[in-house]
N, C-alpha and C positions, 0 to 999 in steps of 0.2 A: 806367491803371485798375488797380486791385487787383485781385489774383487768389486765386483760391480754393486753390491748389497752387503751392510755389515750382516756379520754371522746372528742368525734366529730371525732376520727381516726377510722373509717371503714374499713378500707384497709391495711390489716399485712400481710407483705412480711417478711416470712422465707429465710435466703440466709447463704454462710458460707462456709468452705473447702469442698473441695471432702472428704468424709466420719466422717463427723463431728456430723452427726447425727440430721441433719434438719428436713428432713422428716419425722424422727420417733419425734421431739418434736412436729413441722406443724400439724401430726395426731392426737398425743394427744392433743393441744389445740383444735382442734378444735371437737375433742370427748369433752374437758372438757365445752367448748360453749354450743353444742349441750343439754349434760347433765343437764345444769344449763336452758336451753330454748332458748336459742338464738338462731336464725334463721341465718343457717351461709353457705356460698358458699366455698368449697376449690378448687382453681383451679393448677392443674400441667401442671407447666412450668420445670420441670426436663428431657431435649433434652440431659443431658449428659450420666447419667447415668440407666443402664437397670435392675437395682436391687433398690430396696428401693425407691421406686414411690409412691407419694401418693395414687396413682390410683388403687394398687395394695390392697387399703385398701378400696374401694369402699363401696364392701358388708356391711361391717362393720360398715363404716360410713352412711349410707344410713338407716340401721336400727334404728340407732340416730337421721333420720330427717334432715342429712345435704344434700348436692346437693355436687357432684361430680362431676367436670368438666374439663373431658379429653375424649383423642381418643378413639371412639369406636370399639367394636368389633375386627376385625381383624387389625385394626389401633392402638390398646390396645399398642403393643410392638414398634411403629414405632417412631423415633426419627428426627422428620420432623423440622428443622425451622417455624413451623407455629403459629400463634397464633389465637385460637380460637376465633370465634365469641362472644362466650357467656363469655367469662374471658373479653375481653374488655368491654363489657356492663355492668360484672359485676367489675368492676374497674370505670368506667363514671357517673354509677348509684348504688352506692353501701349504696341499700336499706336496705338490710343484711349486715350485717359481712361479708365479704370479705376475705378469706387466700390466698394467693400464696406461693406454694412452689416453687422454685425456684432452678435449676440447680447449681451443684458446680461450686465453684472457678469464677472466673470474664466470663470465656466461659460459663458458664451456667448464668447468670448475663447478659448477653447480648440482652439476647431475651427483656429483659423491656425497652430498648433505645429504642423501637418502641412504648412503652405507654409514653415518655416525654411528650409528647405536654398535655396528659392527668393528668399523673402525677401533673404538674404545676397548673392542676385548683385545685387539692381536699387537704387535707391534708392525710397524710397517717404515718404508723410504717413500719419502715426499717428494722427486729430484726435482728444482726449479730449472728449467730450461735458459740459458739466457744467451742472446746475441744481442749485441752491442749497435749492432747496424739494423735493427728496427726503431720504431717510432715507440715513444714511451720508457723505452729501457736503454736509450742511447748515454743516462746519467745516470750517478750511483741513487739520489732522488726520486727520480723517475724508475726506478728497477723495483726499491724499494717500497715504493705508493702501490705498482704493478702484485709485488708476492703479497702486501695485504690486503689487496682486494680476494685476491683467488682465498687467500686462507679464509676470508669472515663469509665469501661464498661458497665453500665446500666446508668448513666448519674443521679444520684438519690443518696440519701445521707443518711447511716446510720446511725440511728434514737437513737437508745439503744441496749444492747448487752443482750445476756442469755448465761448463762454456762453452758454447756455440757460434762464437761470432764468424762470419765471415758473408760472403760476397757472392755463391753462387761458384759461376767456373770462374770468375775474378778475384777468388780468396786465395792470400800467400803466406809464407809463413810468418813474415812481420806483422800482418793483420791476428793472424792466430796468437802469435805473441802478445801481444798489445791487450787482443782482446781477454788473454789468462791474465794478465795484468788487472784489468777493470772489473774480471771475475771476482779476481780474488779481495778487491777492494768492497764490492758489492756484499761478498759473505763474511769481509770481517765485518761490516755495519750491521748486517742481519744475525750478526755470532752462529753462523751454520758454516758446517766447512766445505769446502771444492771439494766434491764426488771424481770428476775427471774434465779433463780438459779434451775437445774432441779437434780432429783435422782426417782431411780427405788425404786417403793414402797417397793418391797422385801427388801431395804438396810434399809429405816426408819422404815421397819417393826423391822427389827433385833436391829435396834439401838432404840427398844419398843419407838419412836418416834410417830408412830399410834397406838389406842387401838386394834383397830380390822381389819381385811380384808376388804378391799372395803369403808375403810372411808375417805373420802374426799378427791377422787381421782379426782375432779372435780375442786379443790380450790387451791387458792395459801394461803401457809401457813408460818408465820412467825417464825423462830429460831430464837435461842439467835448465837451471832457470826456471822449471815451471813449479806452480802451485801446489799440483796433483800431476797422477799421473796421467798421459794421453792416449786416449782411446782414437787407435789407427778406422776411418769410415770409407766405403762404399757406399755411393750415391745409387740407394735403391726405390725413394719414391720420384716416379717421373711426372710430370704433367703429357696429358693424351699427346700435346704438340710436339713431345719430344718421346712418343714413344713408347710413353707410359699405359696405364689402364684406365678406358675413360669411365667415370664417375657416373655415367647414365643421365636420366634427367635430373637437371640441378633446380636446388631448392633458391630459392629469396631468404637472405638471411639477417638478422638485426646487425649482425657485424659487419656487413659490406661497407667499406669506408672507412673501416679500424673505429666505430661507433664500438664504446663499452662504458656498459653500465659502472657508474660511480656510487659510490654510498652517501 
């Protein structure tokens, strides 16, 4: 079976544009760990943005048996430069499966230049996030410009890419297509390889790609055509208006406006 981390890599760092849809893949893999038995830590490092936190998926994940680790309590909304205790022990000591999500764009990427010194000892997965249908990473160029900034800001080097493009509840399978296509364009110029290619079950439901509901939502699953294999998703971060967990009071952010720091 395909795996979500080569063998001896314990420690996957989700990273990738401002709204690129990290968080929501970070959640589902490590729902699809959890599923499968793995004993797995997610830890948020997302200081940029106050929407679509893994944190916000706690509950959820927690009834899966994973460990959640972020701000508590009334700390839940607060966008501190801090890095938690228990994320660096579990990045030093990464007994479990280790996730970090990771803030957009190279400003969210920053917060890991404070784990180098650690980094250098372990081996670890970089995963670059990429959707085609944001701003900055719509060209292989522009994708490109995008993963060196995050690397010379986090000081760490991406590892392999996963595909993400799509549209919301407007994404179909010839967008998914199209967009494995521009993935895999994008890592042969970066020489990193496609980790997996992602799509909303409801798409390979319609494209009777799965037999039934709820089958192997846990797996990465091989097509004919694609790069890598396709990781089956559930849309599990919501925004309050549709449902989701609302963020509390929101912060003022340098990134509102898809403003990022350049070098």
């Amino acid at each position: 079976m395909f795996s979500f981390h080569p063998p001896g890599k314990n420690v996957i760092l989700f990273t990738g544009n401002y709204g690129s849809g990290k968080t929501e893949v970070a959640v589902n893999v490590v729902s699809a760990l959890a599923k499968s038995g793995e004993k797995v830590i997610i830890g948020d490092l997302d200081l940029v943005n106050p929407y679509f936190r893994c944190r916000e998926a706690r509950t959820q994940l927690e009834e899966l048996g994973a460990k959640v680790v972020a701000p508590d309590a009334g700390m839940n909304s607060a966008d501190l430069p801090i890095l938690l205790p228990e994320i660096r022990g579990a990045v030093e000591h990464p007994n479990d499966i280790t996730v970090l999500d990771v803030g957009g764009d190279n400003v969210g990427a920053t917060v890991l230049s404070t784990l180098t010194p650690v980094f250098k000892r372990i081996e670890y997965e970089m995963i670059f996030v990429l959707n085609q249908n944001r701003p900055f990473t719509d060209t292989v160029e522009g994708a490109l410009t995008l993963m060196s900034e995050i690397e010379h800001a986090s000081r760490l080097k991406i590892t392999s890419i996963a595909g993400n493009t799509h549209l919301m509840d407007e994404t179909d399978f010839q967008m998914i297509k199209e967009g494995a296509i521009f993935t895999e364009a994008v890592a042969g110029e970066k020489g990193v390889p496609v980790s997996f290619i992602t799509s909303l079950v409801s798409v390979l439901h319609n494209e009777k790609l799965l037999d039934s509901p709820g089958e192997q939502l846990w797996k990465l699953i091989e097509f004919k055509d694609f790069p890598a294999p396709v990781f089956p998703m559930e849309r599990i971060m919501l925004p309050p208006w549709l449902g989701g967990t609302p963020p509390g009071i929101l912060a003022t952010h340098s990134r509102d406006g898809f403003a990022r720091i350049s070098k």
